[in-house]
Phi, psi and omega in degrees: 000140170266165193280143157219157165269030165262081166321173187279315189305352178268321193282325208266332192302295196324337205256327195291300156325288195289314190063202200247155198228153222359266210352359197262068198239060186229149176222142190304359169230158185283343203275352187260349186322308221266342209265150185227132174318096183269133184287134192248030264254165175281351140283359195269296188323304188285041172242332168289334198263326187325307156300350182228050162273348174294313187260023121279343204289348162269035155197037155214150196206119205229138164229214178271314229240352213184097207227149180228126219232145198231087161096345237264109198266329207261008168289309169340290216298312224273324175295349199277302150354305196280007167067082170304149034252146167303148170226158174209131196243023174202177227259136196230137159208156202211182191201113169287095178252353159208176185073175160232140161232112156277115169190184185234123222246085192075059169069007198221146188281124175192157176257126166256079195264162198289164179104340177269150191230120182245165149190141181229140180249168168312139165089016189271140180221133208246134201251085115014088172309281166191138206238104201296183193277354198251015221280139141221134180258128140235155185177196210190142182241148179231137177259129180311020154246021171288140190297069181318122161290055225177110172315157166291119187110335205231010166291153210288185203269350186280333201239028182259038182099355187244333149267124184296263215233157147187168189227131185251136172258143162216176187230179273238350177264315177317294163318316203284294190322318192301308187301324162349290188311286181331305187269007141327279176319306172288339164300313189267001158263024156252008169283164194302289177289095195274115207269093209292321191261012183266318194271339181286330181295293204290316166317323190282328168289008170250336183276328179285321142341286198308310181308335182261325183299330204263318158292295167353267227284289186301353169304287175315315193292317187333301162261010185250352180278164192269153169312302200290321179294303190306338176276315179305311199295330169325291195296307187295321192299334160281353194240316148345300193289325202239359180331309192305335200223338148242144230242335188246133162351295199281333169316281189327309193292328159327279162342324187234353167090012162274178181247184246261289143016259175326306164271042150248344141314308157324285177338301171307320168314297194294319187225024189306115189208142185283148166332287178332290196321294195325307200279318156340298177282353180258356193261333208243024137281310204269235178034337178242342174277339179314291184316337207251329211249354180211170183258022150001154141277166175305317185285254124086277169334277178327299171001267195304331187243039155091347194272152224279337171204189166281335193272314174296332167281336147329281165330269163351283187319291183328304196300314172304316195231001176099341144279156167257174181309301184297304163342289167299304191298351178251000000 
């Protein structure tokens, strides 16, 4: 192994600060490869909550900008319906007060048991498992035009884009404030006259909550994760950036001051599934949202994502999925 001084306690702030950033437009299991992320936007939800609103409308609350969920158990069950996985394109923070949801958050696998403080952010894709039937939420979704409380430049560090998702254990005051916050919020979007810059201060006073808990916790974590955990998370975080365009092994072992050997070892440890697999599933997902979302040529495709011609790049896809690109775009 080679030496370097980007220590474990550097990779985990680095990986805890930065998170995985767009690329991560990958999914945790081999059974979901064939399956394409469908965008899940909070205009899509209330269109989906619309036919069953008599028996939500007392814990749910939608503008164009702005939605809020009070208590509710059966919105889960009606998103669950549309057949995951999820893309989700605009900023979610919630508070887990009953229940678990096993699902997968950005490539990593996780149990949410009550007592957690979440948040997914754009550009996230979210894998649903299982959501026991006793799940309660409460939290509040901002839709990209809603008016961020915030100079440009000066949102706090948990939420300025550069961490995808995260879940918080928290604790039982820390839960009572959030909720606080929350049923602020729903008083004052039932009020008669809807007070935009009244619901943007209290959002910022839940993103400022979330932002100190969310240092807190990485603080704590920083020296307690193992080397092997802190190098995997290290390797996704690279191939989230950079997956479109390097295709191999030895960039990532570059990158991290390994040899090519050693991480693939790790790698193989921590989560077992081989490197190759990783960088795979994250090139044949963005390969497949190109293919189904935009109107590329085949060549177009290849190009942009490095592969040496089209015919290999056929080839490639077909051997991952059983298909050829065209195939797949029809």
């Amino acid at each position: 192994m080679k030496k370097c001084s980007f220590c474990s306690i550097c990779v985990q702030k680095e990986r805890i600060f930065e998170g995985f950033y767009y690329l991560c437009i990958t999914i945790i299991d081999e059974r979901d490869m064939d399956k394409q992320p469908k965008l899940m936007s909070l205009s899509r939800m209330r269109d989906l909550i619309e036919p069953h609103l008599q028996q939500v409308r007392d814990s749910i609350f939608f503008n164009n900008e702005f939605a809020i969920i009070h208590g509710d158990q059966n919105i889960f069950r009606i998103v669950r319906h549309q057949q995951p996985p999820f893309i989700i394109n605009d900023h979610r923070l919630g508070v887990v007060t009953k229940g678990e949801i096993h699902a997968s958050f950005n490539l990593v696998e996780k149990h949410v048991k009550a007592g957690t403080l979440m948040f997914i952010g754009p550009g996230s894709i979210i894998n649903p498992i299982n959501i026991t039937d006793d799940v309660e939420i409460y939290g509040f979704g901002l839709s990209p035009d809603f008016p961020m409380p915030f100079a440009p430049g000066q949102l706090p560090a948990a939420f300025n884009g550069q961490v995808r998702d995260f879940q918080l254990p928290a604790s039982e005051a820390d839960i009572a404030t959030a909720l606080q916050i929350i049923d602020t919020l729903w008083h004052v979007v039932h009020q008669h006259d809807y007070n935009r810059a009244l619901v943007s201060s209290l959002v910022a006073a839940q993103m400022h909550h979330y932002d100190s808990l969310f240092r807190r916790y990485a603080d704590q974590q920083q020296g307690s994760q193992s080397r092997e955990q802190t190098i995997f998370d290290r390797f996704i975080y690279l191939i989230n950036q950079h997956a479109v365009q390097e295709h191999h092994m030895a960039f990532y072992a570059s990158k991290m001051c390994l040899t090519e050997r050693y991480l693939g070892t790790v790698v193989r440890q921590a989560s077992g599934i081989t490197a190759k697999e990783w960088i795979d599933r994250a090139l044949v997902t963005r390969i497949k949202v190109e293919l189904r979302h935009t109107d590329k040529t085949v060549a177009q495709i290849s190009d942009e994502m490095n592969f040496p011609n089209p015919s290999f790049f056929s080839k490639y896809f077909r051997r991952l999925t059983g298909m050829t690109p065209l195939e797949f775009r029809e």
